[in-house]
N, C-alpha and C positions, 0 to 999 in steps of 0.2 A: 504494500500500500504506500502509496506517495504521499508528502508532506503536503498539508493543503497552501496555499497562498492566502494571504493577510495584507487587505490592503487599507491604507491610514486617510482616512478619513477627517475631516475637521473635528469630527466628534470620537474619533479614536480609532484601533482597529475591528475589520470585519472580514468574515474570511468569504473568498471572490471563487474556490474549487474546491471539490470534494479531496478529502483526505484527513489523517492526522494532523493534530498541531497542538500546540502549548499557548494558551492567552491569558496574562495577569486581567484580573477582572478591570480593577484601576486603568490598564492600559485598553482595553473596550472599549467601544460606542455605546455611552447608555444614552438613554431618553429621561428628560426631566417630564411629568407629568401635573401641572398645575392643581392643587387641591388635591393629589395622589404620590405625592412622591417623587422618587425617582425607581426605573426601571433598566434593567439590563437582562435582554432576551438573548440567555448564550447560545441559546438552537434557533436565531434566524424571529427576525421581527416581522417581519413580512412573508404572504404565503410563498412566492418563489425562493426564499430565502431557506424557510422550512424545509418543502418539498425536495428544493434543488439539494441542497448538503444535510438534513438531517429528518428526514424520514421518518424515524419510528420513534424518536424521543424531542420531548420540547423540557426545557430548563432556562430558569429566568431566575435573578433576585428583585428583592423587591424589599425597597426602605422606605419606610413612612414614618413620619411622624404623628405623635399624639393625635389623635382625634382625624388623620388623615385614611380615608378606606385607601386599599390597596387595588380597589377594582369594586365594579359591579355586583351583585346577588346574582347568581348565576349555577346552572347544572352543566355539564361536558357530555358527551356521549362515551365519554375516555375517563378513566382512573388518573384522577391527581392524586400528588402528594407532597406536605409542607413541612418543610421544618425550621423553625425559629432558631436561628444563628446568635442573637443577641436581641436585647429590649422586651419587651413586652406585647403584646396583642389582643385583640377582644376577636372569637373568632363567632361569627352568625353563620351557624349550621341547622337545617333545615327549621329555622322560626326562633332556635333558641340560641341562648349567649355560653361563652364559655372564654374564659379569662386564660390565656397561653403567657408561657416565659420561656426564657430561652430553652432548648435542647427538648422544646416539647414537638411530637411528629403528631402530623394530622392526615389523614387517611379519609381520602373520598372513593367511594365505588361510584360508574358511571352512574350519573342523573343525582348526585347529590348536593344540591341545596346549598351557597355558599359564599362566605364575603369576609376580607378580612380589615381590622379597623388600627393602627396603630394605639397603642393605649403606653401607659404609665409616664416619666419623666423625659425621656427622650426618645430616638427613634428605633425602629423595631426592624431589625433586619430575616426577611423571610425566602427561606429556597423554594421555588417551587420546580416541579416535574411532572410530564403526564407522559402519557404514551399518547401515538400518533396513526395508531396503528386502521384506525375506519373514519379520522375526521375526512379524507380528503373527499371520501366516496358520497357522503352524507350529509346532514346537517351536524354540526360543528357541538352543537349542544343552546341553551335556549337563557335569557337574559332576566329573571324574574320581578316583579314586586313584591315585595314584603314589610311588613312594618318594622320588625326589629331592625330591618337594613335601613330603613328608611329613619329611624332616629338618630345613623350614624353616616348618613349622606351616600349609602350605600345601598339603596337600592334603584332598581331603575323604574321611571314612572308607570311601564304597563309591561307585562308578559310581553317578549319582543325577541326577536333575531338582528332585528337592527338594531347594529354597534353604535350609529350615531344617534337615534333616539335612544339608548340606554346611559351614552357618554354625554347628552347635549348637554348636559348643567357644567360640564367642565372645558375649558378651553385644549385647543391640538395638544398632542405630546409634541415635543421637541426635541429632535438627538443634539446631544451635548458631551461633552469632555467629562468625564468624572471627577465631581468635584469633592475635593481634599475634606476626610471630615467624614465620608458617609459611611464607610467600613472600618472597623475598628482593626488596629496592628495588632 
């Protein structure tokens, strides 16, 4: 297997072919996301990104701050899975709460119910990963309403497939340089 290419980006590196490779997170292209965070999608942000170099696994981190959700109330057609790197979290799984701290893992079977909210004194860093293994074929998984999401800005105003009526309360992401500060040494 050939070493993939990595190309730099104003907002950092992205790799441009399939193969192996080695990438410090820090040195990445993340995305700032206004009212969300910041994001870094290490299996490809976009679907040509996905499909073309990472196929069967999708893997992202995801820092937010207090009282910031990390995404939408939403089900996959695919098994995710989280685990809390540092900080704290408030996690809304199917309607109810549940308070996360670091090194805690969370475990979704497909179609389960879900949002997560930065919580306690600073920001909360979260791994996520799912398999990729029937999104391309189908529908992707579905965008929900609920109220316990919706006290944390986290849910989206109607049952929806559309990403932009579930995101419209928030401004575009943005890729950006990773800024000093959001991972801890």
């Amino acid at each position: 297997m050939a070493e993939a290419e990595l190309e730099q980006t104003e907002a950092g590196l992205v790799p441009t072919s399939s193969g192996w490779f080695v990438l410090n997170a820090r040195d990445a292209r993340w995305f700032e996301k206004p009212g969300q965070g910041h994001s870094l999608p290490l299996t490809g942000d976009d679907e040509y990104e996905a499909e073309t170099f990472f196929p069967m696994l999708g893997m992202a981190i995801r820092v937010v701050g207090p009282g910031e959700p990390s995404g939408t109330y939403h089900w996959e057609t695919e098994q995710e899975d989280f685990l809390v790197l540092s900080g704290e979290a408030l996690l809304i799984v199917e309607g109810q709460e549940r308070r996360l701290k670091q090194w805690d893992f969370v475990h979704c079977p497909p179609e389960t119910r879900h949002a997560f909210v930065g919580a306690g004194d600073g920001s909360c860093v979260i791994l996520a990963a799912s398999s990729r293994q029937f999104q391309k074929e189908g529908p992707w998984g579905f965008y929900c309403a609920d109220e316990a999401a919706a006290r944390y800005n986290a849910s989206s105003p109607e049952d929806t497939q559309d990403g932009e009526l579930a995101y419209a309360r928030f401004p575009p992401e943005q890729p950006t340089r990773y800024r000093q500060g959001l991972l801890s040494d």
